[in-house]
Every structure is written in C-alpha cells, then in structure tokens.
C-alpha positions in Angstrom: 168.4 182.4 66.0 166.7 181.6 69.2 162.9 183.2 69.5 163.0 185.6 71.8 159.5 186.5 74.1 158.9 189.4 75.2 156.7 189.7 78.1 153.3 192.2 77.2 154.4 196.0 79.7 151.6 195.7 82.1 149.6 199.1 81.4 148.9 201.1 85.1 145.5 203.1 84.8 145.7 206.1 86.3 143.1 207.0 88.4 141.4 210.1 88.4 141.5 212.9 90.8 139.2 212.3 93.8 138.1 216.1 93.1 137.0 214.8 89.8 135.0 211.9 91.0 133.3 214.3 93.5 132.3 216.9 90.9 130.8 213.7 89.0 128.5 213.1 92.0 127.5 216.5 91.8 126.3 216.3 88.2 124.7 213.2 88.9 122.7 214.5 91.9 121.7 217.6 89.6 121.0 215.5 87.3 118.5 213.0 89.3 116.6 216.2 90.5 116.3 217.4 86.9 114.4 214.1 86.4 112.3 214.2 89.7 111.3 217.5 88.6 109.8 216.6 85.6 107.9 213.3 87.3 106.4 214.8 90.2 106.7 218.8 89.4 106.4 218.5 85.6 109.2 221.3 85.5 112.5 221.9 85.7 114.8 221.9 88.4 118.4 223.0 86.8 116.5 225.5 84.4 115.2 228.2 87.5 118.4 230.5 87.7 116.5 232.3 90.9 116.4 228.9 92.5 120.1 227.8 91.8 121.4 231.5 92.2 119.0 231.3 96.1 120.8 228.3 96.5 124.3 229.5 96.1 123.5 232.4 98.3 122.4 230.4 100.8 125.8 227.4 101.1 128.1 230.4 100.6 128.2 230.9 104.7 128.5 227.0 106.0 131.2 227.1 103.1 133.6 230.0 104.3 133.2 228.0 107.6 134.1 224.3 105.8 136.8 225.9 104.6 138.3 226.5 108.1 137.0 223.0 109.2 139.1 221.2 106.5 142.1 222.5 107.2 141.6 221.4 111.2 140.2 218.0 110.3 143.3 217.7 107.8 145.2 218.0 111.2 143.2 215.3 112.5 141.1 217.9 115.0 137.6 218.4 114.8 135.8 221.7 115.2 132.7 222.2 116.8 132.5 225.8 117.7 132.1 226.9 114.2 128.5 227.9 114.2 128.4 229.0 117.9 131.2 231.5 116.9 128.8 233.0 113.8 126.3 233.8 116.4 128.8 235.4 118.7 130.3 237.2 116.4 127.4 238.3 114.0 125.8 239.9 117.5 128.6 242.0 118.6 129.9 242.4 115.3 126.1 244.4 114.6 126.4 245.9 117.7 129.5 247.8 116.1 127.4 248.7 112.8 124.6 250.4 114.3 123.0 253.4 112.1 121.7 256.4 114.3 118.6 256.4 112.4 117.2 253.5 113.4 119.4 252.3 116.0 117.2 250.8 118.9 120.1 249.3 120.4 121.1 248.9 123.8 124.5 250.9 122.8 123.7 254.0 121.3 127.1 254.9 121.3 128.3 252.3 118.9 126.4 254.2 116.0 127.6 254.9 112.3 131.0 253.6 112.8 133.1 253.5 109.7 132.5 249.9 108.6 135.6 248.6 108.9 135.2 248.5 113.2 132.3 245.8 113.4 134.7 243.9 110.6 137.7 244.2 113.0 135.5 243.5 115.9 134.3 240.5 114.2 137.1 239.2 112.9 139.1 239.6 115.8 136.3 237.8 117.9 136.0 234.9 115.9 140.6 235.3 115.9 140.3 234.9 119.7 138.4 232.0 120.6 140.0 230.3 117.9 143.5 230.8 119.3 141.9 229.6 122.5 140.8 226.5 120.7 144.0 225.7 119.6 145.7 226.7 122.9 143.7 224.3 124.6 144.2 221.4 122.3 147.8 222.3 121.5 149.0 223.1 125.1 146.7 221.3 127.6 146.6 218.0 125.0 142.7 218.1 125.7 140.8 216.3 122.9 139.3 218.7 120.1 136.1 217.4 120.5 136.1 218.4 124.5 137.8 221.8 123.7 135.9 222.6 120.6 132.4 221.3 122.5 133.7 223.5 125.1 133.9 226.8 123.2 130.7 225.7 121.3 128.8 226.2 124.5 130.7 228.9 125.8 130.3 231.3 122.5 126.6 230.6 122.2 125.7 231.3 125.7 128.0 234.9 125.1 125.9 235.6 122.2 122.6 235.1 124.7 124.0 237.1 126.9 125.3 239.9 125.1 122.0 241.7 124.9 120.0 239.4 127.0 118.8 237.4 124.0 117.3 240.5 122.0 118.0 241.0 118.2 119.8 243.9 117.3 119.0 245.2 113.6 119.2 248.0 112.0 123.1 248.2 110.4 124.4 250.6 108.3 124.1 250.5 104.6 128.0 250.1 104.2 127.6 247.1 106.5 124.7 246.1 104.9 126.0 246.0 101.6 129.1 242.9 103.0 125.7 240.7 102.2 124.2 241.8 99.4 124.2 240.7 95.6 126.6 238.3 94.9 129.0 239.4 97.9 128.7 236.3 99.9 129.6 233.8 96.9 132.5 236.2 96.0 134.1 236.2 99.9 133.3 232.7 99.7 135.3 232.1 96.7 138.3 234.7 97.7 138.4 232.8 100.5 138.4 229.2 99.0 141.4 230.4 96.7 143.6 231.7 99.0 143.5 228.7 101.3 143.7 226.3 98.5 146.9 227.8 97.5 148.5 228.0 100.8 147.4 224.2 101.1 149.0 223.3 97.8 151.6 225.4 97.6 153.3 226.9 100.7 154.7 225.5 103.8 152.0 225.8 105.9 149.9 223.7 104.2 153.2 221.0 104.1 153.0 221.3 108.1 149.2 221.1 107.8 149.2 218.2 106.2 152.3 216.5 107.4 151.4 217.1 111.4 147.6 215.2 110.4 149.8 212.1 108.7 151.9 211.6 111.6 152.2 213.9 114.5 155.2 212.3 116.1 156.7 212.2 112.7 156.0 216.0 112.4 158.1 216.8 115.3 160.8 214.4 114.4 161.6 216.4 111.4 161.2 220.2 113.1 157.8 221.2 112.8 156.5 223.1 116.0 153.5 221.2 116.4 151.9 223.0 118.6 152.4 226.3 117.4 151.1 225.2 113.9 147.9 223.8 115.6 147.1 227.1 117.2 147.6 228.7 114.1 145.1 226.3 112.1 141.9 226.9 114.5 143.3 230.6 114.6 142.3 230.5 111.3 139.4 228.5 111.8 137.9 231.3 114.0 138.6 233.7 111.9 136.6 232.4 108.8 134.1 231.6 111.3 133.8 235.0 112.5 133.9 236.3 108.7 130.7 233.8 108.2 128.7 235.6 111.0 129.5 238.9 109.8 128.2 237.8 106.1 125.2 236.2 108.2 124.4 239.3 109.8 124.6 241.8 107.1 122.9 239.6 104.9 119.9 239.5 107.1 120.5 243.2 108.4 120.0 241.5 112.2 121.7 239.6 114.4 120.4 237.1 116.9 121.6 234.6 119.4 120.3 231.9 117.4 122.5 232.0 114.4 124.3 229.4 112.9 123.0 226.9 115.2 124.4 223.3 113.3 126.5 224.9 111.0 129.3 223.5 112.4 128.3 220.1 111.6 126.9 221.3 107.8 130.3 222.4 107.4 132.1 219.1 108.8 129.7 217.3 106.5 130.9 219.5 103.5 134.3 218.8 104.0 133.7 214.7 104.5 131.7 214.9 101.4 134.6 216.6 99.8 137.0 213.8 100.5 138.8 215.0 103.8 139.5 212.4 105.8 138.2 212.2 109.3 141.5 210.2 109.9 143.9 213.5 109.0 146.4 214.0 106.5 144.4 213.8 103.3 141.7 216.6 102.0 141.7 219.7 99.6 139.9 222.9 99.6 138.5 222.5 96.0 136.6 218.8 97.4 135.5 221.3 100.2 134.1 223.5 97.7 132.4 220.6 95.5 131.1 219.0 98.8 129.3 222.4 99.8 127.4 222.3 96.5 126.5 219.1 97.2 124.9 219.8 100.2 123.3 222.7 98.8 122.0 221.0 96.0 120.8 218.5 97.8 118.8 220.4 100.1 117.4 222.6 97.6 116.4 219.9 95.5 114.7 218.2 98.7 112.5 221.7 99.1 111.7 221.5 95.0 110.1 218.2 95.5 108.4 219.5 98.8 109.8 216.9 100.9 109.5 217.8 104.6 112.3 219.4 106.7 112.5 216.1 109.3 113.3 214.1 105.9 116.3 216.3 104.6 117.6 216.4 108.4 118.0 212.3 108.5 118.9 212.4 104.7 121.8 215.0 105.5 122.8 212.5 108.3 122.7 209.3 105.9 125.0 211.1 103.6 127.6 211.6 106.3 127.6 208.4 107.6 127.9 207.3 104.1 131.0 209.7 103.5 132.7 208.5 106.5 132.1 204.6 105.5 133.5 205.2 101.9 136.0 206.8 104.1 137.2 204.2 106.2 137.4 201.9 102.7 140.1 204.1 101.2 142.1 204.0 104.1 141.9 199.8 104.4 142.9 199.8 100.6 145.8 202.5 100.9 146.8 200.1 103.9 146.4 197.0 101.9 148.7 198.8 98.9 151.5 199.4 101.2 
C-alpha cells in the first residue's frame, strides 16, 4: 500500500477584537502612571478613588458628544460644531431653568419652569443646527468640514450674543440636580448603549455604516443617502446639546465660553477608539474605551504635575499617532484583498 501524505491544515489565528486591543492600551497607560506615581510622587495613582471617580466626571461630557462624532465620522463626515453647540445650548438652555430666588437674569420671565422646558429647549437646539448640518452636507454637497466649520462659528457667536457675553447662573435645583452625583457618567453610559445597539443591531446603523464604505454603492442598493445623513448629524446635535445641558447644570452656570475644543477631544476619542477617519469602520464601545483613554491620560499628566502646554501637544501626538496606525490598517486590509 502506497504511503499516503497528508499535508499539516494550516491553523488561522484569529485575531482579537480591536475593542480588546484598545482596552489593553488602557490598562497599560493606567498601569505606566501607577509606576510614575510611585517614582516621582511616591504614591499611588490607580489607588485615589476621588481622583479616578473626578476623572470620570470630568470625560463623561466630551463622551456623550464622541458618541455623536463616531457615528458621523463612520459616515465619512467630520464634525466640528460639537463644542460650539454645548455653549449655545448650555446658555439658552439655563436661560429656561432660572429660579426666582436668585434669578439675575436678563429674562425674569423664564423663572421656575418645570425642568423638562430648558431640556426641550436644549435638546431641540442642539436638534436644529444639527439637521442644518446635515442639510447642508446632504443637499448642497458642501464638504463637512466647511459646513461643520461653518455652524462652529455660527453657534459660538449665538452663545455671545445671547446675553451679550454675560453668565447666567442661578438654575433650579431640579435642573441642577441633571449634573450632580453620578448623573453625568449614567447619561453618558445610557447614551453609549442605546447607540451601540442601534449601530450593531438595527438598520440604521447597516445604512450608517454601509453609506461611509461606499456612498455610491449605498444608493445603488436603495439607501436614501441623503436623508440618512441628515439624520446622523441630527443626532449628532442632539447629543451635543444633551452635553451642554449636563455642562451647565453641572456647573450651575452657563457661559459663552463652554466647550470650547471639545469637538476635537471628542474626534480624538473616537480615532483613539478605532473609527476610521476613512468611514465605514468604528464602534461605540472603542468610543467609550478611547474616552477613558483621554481621560486617563490627562489626569495622570495633572498627577505628575506636568504643565497644561505639555498635555495640549501630548493630546495632539496621540491623534496623529491614531490616525497613522490608521492609515496602516487600511494599506493591509487593501493588501489582503
């Protein structure tokens, strides 16, 4: 009988989910910090649970507005408004949640309104001039960048103008209360659930996802692109103007200056994260590990007392690195096919 070879089944190796390598970059940043600590503080960083819980507190508004960012870039958009639209909305929002007994406002009127009107007025703000975003970019066929840079300017110089640059303070203690506690890592988490969800499992994230791949493809096969477009920076706006409400009842003001570069902390969340700049690839729970990053990060730089101007061109190493390991992935998957 004839020997017969059999040729060894090469073995794949799976790879692991990006969302897995991510959260191992998180450990290992926490981890490096823990050991700074002890060099140059001789204490720990991961063992201060005010620290870590200030730090939470403190990424949970840039990430209700990376969540909306993802889900454009996933398109292959950009948003730059996001921050602008905090301001705009946390001012006129708090203009709505006055309480008469310390109102100093420059509308009396608006005074102990039932909390859910500055939440509808905010909401439905930050609703608008995202539909006007995605009109633009949808309809016109302007570039996001222009639109977005557009509204950026725009909603900022609203939120001057609003009260001709003055704070308004003073909310009411039900409107207070929306930033209190643990209330902003809970929204931000609500929100980070539903929206992975709908990405994963529904249609519109199928759309989402399939119109940043290939547009053209997209329309081939049915899609109403533009329709779908406007609805993404709908909801953009909207979890922008949910982050300045946050913002302002957190701080119990308001002022023109809020959430100036958020918009650009929350692009840098969801790069981090894994969403590609390129469209069609990125997931909420990345987003969500990408925010902690950023947080950590920064909080760790303010343990070791390094200087503001440091973390600022650290923050924009880390993008540029993001985007560059970026840009790899996308030469290999090309080189796969």
């Amino acid at each position: 009988m004839a020997n017969v070879q059999i040729e060894p089944v090469a073995r794949t190796r799976r790879k692991l989910p990006q969302e897995l390598n991510i959260l191992s970059v998180l450990v290992g940043v926490a981890l490096v910090f823990e050991l700074l600590g002890w060099i140059f503080q001789g204490q720990s960083f991961l063992m201060n649970p005010q620290r870590l819980t200030i730090m939470i507190l403190q990424v949970s508004v840039v990430g209700i507005i990376a969540v909306g960012v993802t889900q454009v870039i996933i398109t292959g958009g950009i948003d730059l408004s996001s921050g602008s639209i905090v301001a705009m909305t946390a001012m006129v929002a708090m203009s709505f949640a006055q309480s008469s007994d310390y109102a100093r406002a420059i509308y009396p009127a608006l005074t102990d309104m039932p909390v859910i009107v500055p939440l509808a007025v905010g909401l439905g703000l930050g609703l608008l001039a995202g539909i006007i975003n995605g009109s633009l970019i949808a309809i016109t066929g302007i570039p996001p960048f222009i639109a977005t840079l557009g509204m950026m300017v725009t909603a900022r110089g609203i939120a001057k103008w609003y009260t001709k640059g003055q704070p308004i303070s003073f909310p009411t203690e039900s409107f207070a209360k929306i930033g209190s506690g643990a209330w902003p890592v809970a929204i931000f988490l609500l929100v980070a659930i539903i929206f992975h969800v709908a990405l994963r499992y529904t249609r519109y994230g199928k759309f989402t996802y399939a119109i940043g791949a290939n547009p053209q493809a997209a329309r081939v096969s049915g899609i109403n692109v533009q329709r779908h477009l406007i609805t993404v920076y709908a909801i953009a706006g909207l979890l922008s103007g949910l982050a300045g409400i946050v913002t302002a009842a957190r701080a119990e003001t308001a002022q023109a200056g809020m959430g100036m570069m958020y918009e650009l902390d929350a692009i840098a969340a969801a790069v981090i994260g894994g969403t590609s700049l390129s469209g069609g690839r990125g997931r909420i729970f990345g987003t969500v590990i990408g925010t902690m990053i950023l947080g950590l990060m920064m909080s760790g730089f303010t343990f070791l007392r390094v200087d503001a101007y440091y973390q600022e061109i650290v923050k924009g190493l880390i993008i540029v690195a993001a985007v560059v390991a970026d840009v790899y992935r996308q030469k290999a998957r090309t080189k796969k096919a």
